[in-house]
N, C-alpha and C positions, 0 to 999 in steps of 0.2 A: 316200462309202462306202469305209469304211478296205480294208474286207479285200478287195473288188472292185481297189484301187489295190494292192494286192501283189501279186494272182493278173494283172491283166490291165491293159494298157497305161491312165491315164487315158483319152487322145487314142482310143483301138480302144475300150475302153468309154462311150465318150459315143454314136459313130458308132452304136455295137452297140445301145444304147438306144433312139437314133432310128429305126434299122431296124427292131428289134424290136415298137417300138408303132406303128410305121407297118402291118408288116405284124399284128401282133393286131387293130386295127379294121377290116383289111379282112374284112367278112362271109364265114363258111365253117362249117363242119358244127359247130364247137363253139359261136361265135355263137348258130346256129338253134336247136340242142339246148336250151339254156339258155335262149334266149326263149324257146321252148316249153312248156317247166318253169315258167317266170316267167308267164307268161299263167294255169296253172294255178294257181300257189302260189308266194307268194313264198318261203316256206320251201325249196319246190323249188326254184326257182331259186338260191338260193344254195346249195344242196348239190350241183347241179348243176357249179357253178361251180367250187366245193371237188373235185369228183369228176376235173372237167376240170383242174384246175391241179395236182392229184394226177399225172394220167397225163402232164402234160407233163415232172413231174422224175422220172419212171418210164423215159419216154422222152433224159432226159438221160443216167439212169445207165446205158443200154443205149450211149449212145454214149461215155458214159466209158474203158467198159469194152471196148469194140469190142463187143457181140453183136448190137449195130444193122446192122452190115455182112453181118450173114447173107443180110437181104433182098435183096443185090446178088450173092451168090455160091452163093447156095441155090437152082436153078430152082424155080420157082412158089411158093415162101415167101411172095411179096409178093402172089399174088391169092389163096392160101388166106385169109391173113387179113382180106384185102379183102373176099373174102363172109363171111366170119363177120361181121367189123362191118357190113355193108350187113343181113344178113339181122337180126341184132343189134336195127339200128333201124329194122327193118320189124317186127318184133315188137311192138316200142315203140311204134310209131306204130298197130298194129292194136288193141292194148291198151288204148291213150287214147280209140283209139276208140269199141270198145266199152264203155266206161265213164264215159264223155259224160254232164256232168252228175250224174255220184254224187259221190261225196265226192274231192275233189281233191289232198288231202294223201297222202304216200307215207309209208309205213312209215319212222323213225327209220332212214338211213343207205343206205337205197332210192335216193334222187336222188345220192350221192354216189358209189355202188358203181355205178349206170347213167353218170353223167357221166366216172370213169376207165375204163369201159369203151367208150365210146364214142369215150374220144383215143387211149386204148391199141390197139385194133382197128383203126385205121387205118394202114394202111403209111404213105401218103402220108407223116400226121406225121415217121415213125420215120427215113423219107427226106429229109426236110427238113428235121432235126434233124443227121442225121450229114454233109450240103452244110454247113448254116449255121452251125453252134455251131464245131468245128475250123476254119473259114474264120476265124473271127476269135479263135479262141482262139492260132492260129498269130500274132496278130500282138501277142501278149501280153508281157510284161517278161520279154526275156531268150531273146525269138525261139520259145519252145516252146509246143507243146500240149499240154500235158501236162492228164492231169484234173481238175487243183487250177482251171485256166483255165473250164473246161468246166464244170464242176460252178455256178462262180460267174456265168457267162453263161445258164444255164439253171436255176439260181435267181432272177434276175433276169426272165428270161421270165417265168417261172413268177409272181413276183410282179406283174410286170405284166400279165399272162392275168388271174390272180384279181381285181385292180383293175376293170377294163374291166369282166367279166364278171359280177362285183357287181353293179356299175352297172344292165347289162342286164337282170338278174333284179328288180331292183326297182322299174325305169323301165317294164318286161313289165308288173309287177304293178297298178305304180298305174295304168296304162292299162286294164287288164282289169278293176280295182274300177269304174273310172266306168264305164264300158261294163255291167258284169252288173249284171242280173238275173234273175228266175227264167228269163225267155223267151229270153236271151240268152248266159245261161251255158251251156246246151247247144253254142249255137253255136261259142263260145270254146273248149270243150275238143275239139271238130271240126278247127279251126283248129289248133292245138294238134299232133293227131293226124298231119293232115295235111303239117305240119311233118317232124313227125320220120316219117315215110313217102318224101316229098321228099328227105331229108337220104340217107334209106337207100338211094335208087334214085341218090344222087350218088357216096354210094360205091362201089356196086356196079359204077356204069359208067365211074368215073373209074379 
């Protein structure tokens, strides 16, 4: 990747890739989210996934620009937003529930605009992002972190997130084809629900 080799050391951008999808397959709120959605609909789930790979370069340009840093100098910044997203996908999960077995497809842009809102509403990310992205953008060509670094490590993320996550939503889906039936598709979108219920009492308490 030419313009990744301008912005940022080869030898710190290899590292940064290995770290990066080391830590993307580790299971966490975007993961569930997105099997969730993939269990319902594969459409969902890949909008899901688009929605979540959306908020992670949302969360890049926030730490570009410093306004990521607020969560660390603002008192209680970091758990207003943490119950918003927790209560967020307690709604989401209450929702699925009650609609257990209707029709599963979401509205054109539904799954994508729930999926950045569910990376974006979490601090945790926003804090994870302004530790990890300037940690190795510092070690980039020419010793600076400057945003040009920043921008291309958290594009990278980002296209690494959306890879994985793809994956997810479609591997969700063909599992939940063999599985439904009439009798069993209720169950699935139960499942489903419960998920992202789980996911919202993770944030909430995390």
């Amino acid at each position: 990747m030419t313009g990744a080799a301008l912005a940022v050391d080869p030898s710190t951008y290899a590292l940064f890739v290995l770290a990066a999808a080391t830590l993307i397959v580790t299971p966490g709120p975007d993961t569930l989210f997105v099997l969730s959605r993939g269990i319902e609909d594969r459409r969902d789930g890949l909008r899901a996934a688009l929605g979540v790979t959306t908020g992670i370069l949302f969360h890049t340009a926030l730490v570009a620009v410093g306004v990521a840093a607020v969560y660390r100098t603002v008192p209680g910044a970091e758990r207003v937003v943490q119950l918003v997203g927790g209560l967020f996908l307690l709604y989401l999960g209450v929702d699925a529930l009650r609609s257990a077995g209707g029709d599963r497809s979401s509205p054109a842009g539904g799954g994508v605009r729930e999926g950045f809102l569910v990376n974006a509403l979490n601090p945790q990310v926003a804090l994870f992002f302004l530790a990890f992205l300037p940690g190795f953008a510092a070690g980039s060509a020419g010793g600076g972190a400057g945003g040009t670094s920043i921008a291309v490590l958290g594009a990278t993320y980002a296209a690494l997130t959306a890879c994985y996550l793809g994956v997810v939503a479609v591997v969700a889906d063909g599992a939940a084809d063999a599985l439904r039936s009439e009798r069993t598709g209720r169950w699935l979108d139960r499942v489903a629900g419960g998920i992202l219920l789980l996911i919202g009492a993770w944030v909430l308490t995390g």
